[in-house]
C-alpha positions as CSV (number, residue, x, y, z in Angstrom):
1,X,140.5,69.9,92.4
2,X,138.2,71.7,90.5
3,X,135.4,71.3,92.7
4,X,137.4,72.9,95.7
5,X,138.6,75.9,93.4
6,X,134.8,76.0,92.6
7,X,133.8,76.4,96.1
8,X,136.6,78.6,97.4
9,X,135.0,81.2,94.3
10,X,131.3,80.7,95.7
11,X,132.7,80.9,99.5
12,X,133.9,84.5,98.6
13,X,131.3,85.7,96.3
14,X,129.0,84.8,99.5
15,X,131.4,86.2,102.4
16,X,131.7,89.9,99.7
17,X,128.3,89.9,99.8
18,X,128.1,89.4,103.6
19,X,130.8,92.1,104.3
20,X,128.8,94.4,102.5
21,X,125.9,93.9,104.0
22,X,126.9,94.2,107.5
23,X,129.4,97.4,107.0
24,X,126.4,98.6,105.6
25,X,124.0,97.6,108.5
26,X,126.5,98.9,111.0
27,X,127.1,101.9,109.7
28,X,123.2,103.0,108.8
29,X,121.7,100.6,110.7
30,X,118.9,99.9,108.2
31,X,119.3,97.3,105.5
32,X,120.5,98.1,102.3
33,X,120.0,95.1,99.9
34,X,121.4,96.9,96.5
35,X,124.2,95.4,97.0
36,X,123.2,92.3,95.2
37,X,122.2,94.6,92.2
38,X,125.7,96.3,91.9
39,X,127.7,92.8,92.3
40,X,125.6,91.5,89.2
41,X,125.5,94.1,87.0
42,X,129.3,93.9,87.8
43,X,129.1,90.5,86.4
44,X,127.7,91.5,83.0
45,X,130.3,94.6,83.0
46,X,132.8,92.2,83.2
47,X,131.2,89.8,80.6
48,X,131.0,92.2,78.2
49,X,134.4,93.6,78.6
50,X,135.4,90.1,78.3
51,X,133.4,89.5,75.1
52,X,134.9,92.6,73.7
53,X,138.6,92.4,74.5
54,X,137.8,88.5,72.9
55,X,136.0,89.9,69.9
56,X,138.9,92.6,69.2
57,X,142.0,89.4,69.4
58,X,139.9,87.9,67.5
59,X,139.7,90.0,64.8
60,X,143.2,91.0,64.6
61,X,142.5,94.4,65.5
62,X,145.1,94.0,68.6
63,X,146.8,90.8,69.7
64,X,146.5,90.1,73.3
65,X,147.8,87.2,75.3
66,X,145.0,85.6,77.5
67,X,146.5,86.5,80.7
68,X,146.2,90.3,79.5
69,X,142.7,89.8,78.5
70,X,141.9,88.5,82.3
71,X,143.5,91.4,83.7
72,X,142.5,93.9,81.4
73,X,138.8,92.6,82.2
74,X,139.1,92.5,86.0
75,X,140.8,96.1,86.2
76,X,137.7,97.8,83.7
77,X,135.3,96.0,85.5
78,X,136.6,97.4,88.5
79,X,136.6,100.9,87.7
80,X,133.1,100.5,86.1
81,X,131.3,99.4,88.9
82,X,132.7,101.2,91.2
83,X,131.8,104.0,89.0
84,X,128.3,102.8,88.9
85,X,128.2,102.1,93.0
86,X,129.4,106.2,93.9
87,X,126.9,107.0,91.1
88,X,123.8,105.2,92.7
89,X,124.9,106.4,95.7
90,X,124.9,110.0,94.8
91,X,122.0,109.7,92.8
92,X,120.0,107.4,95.1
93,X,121.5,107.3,98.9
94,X,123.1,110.5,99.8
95,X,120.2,112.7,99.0
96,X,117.7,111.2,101.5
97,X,120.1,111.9,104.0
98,X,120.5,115.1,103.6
99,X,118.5,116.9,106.5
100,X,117.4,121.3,107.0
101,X,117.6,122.1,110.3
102,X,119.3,120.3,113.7
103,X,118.5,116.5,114.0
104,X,115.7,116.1,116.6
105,X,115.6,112.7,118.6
106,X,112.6,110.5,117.7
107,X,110.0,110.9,120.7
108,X,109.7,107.6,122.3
């Protein structure tokens, strides 16, 4: 059983990724592969929310049920990287497409 929940977690990390990549691709039709960068340093957002909603039970500092903690994790971790994906993309993407002038077709 645990091998199949395993896999069903790998199965949609892979087809997220995927999605991305092609919305991406079909939309810009270049490759964009910064996707992998965001969905990791998601990981580690969600990590160290983790560790700290763990670290304040702990403590005593609030008493949370481990359902909460899981929720309260996925929810900031949520919000955080999507914060940091519109903040690379403003900061990163959307300026080089900003063009002076008409478009001109590519000769060729």
């Amino acid at each position: 059983m645990q091998n199949l929940i395993n896999a069903l977690q790998w199965g949609s990390f892979y087809a997220l990724i995927a999605i991305g990549y092609s919305m991406v691709y079909s939309i810009l039709m270049l490759f964009n592969f910064a996707h992998g960068d965001i969905f990791m340093t998601g990981s580690y957002i969600g990590f160290g929310v983790a560790t700290g909603l763990i670290a304040l039970s702990a403590a005593g500092v609030v008493a949370l049920p481990n359902w909460l903690i899981l929720v309260l994790t996925i929810l900031f971790s949520m919000v955080l990287t999507s914060f940091l994906g519109c903040s690379s993309n403003g900061w990163g993407t959307a300026p080089c497409g900003t063009r002076r002038g008409p478009r001109r077709p590519s000769p060729g």
